[in-house]
N, C-alpha and C positions, 0 to 999 in steps of 0.2 A: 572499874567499869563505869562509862557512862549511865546520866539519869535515865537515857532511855532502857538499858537496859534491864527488864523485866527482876533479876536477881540483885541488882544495884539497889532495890526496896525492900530486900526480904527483913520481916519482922521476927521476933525471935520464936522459935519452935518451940510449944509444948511438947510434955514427953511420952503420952499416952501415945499408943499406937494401934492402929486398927486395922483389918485385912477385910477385902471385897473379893468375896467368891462369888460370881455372875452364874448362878446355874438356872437360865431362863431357855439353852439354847434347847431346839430340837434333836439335834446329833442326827443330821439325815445320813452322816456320811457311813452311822457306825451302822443304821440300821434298827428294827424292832424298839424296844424301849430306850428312853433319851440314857446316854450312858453315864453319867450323872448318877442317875439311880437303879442300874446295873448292879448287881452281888458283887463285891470284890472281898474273899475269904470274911464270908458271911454278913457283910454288910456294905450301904449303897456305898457306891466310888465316890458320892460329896461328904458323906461321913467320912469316910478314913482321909479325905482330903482334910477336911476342917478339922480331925483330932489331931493331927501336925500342927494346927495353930493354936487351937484350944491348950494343948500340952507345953506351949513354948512360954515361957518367962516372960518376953518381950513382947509380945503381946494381948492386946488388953479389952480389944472386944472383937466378935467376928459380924459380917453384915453380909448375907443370901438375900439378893437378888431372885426371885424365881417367877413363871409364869403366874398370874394371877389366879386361875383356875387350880394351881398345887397349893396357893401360899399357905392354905388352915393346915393341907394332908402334909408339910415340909414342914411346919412348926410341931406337930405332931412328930412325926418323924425323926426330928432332929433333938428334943425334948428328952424321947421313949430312949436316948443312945447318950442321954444327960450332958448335951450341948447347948449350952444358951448361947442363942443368936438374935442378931435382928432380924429377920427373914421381911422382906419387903418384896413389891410390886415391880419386877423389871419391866425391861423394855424390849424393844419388837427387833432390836440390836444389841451384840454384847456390850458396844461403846452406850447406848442408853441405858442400859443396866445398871454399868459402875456408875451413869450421872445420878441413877436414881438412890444406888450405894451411896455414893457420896452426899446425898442431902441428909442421910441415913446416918449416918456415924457419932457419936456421940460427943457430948460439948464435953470441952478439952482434947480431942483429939487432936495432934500436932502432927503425926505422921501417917500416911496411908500405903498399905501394898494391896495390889491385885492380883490375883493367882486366880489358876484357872481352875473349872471345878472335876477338870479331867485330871488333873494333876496330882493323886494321891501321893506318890512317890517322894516329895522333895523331902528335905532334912532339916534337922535343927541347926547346923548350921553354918547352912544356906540360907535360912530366915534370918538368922542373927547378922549374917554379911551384910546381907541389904539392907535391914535397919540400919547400922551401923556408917554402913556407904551413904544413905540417906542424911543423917545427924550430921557427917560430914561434909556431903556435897550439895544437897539441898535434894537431889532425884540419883535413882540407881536400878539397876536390874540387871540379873542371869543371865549370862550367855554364856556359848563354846565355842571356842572355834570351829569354824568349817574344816573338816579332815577327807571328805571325799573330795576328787575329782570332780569338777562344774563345768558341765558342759550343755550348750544351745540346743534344743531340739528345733528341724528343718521338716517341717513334716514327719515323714517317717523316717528323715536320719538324723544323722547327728550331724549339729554344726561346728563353731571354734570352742576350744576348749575358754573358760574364763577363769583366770587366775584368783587361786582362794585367798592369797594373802592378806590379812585383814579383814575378811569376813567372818560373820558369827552366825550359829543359830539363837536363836532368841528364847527364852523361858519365862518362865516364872518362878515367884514374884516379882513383879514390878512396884516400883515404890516411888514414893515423890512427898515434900512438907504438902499437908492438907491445901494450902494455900494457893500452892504450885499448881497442882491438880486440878480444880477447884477453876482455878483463871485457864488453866490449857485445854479442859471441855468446854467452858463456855468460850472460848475462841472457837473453838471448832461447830458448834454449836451454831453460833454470828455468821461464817461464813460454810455452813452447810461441808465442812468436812469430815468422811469417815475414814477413820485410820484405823491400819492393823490391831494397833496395841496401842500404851497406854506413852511407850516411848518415841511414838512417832507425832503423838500430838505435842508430847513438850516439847518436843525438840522444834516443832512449827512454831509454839510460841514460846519461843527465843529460852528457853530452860535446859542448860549441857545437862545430860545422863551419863553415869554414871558407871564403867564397866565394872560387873562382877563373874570372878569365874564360875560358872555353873555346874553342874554334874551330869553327864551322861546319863542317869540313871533315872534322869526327872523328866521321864518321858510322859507326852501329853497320850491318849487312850482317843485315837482319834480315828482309826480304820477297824473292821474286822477280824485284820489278820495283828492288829495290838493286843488284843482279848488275851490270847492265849500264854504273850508272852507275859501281860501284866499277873496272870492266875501264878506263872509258875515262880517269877518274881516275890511276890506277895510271898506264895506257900515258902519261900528259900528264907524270906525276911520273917516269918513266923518262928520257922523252925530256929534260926539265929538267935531270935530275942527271947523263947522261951523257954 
């Protein structure tokens, strides 16, 4: 690789690894209370999200993002369910949030994933892939392939059909060296761009991602009619492990 290119510099990675759960949003899509801190089989959806990380080996500290008006009642919260995190002040955006995670993280930290805080679901390992994809490739993250049918909507009908070949749905965690991250929000930042995720900003500044296969089953909790299935889920994976 040329000097110019961004990964042509990379310094060597410490090994500590750290996870940014943003749970600042509002959840207007799900309705009533943000779903974040919604009951999911007796406790909030960013709890059972963050004890997938808390419980995994590989990583080494957790850092919540949350609305500034929650931050005392989520340290509290997360505390009372014997989670230590950093819980900090996000932003008025999920992409502010993880920049505020990111200042947030602790020294020696070498690698970073973000996962979303609707995402109780994921596995151990699925976390471990993407560390691992990361140590390897410098940035990594979850996806599946596309398995429906993609097609244009025309108003109220249907346009050309658009071939899934190579398409993915996108998950979490996403992950990147601290460093990586770190230079692809502040680019984005410089010239005022807001990106999906966390893989759309490296990839603008010049850092390949990394595919990982992801799971079906690591569904985000994102409409109303998710609720019911995330309960019955849950109760199936309760009854399984216990």
């Amino acid at each position: 690789m040329g000097d110019d290119d961004p990964t042509s510099r990379a310094s060597p990675v410490p090994d500590r690894v750290a996870v940014i759960v943003p749970a600042a949003g509002a959840g207007t899509r799900m309705g009533g209370l943000p779903k974040q801190f919604r009951l999911l089989g007796g406790a909030p959806v960013l709890v059972r999200t963050l004890e997938a990380f808390a419980a995994h080996p590989a990583i080494d500290a957790l850092v919540v993002p949350v609305p500034a008006a929650e931050q005392r009642a989520a340290e509290a919260m997360l505390s009372a369910y014997g989670l230590a995190a950093h819980v900090v002040v996000g932003g008025a955006t999920r992409q502010a949030s993880v920049g505020e995670g990111l200042k947030a993280v602790p020294e020696g930290t070498g690698i970073v994933l973000v996962h979303d805080a609707a995402r109780p679901f994921v596995v151990a390992d699925r976390i471990a892939a993407v560390v691992a994809a990361v140590r390897a490739h410098g940035a990594a993250a979850l996806a599946v392939p596309v398995a429906d049918t993609l097609r244009r909507g025309r108003g109220e009908t249907f346009g050309e059909t658009v071939s899934r070949e190579g398409l993915y749905a996108m998950q979490t965690p996403q992950g990147a060296r601290l460093d990586w991250l770190r230079a692809a929000h502040a680019a984005a930042e410089a010239d005022g761009t807001t990106g999906t995720d966390e893989v759309e900003l490296l990839q603008r500044a010049g850092y390949p991602v990394q595919v990982v296969e992801g799971d079906p089953r690591n569904l985000k909790l994102t409409r109303p009619a998710d609720w019911a299935l995330a309960e019955a889920l849950w109760e199936r994976r309760a009854q399984r492990e216990g």
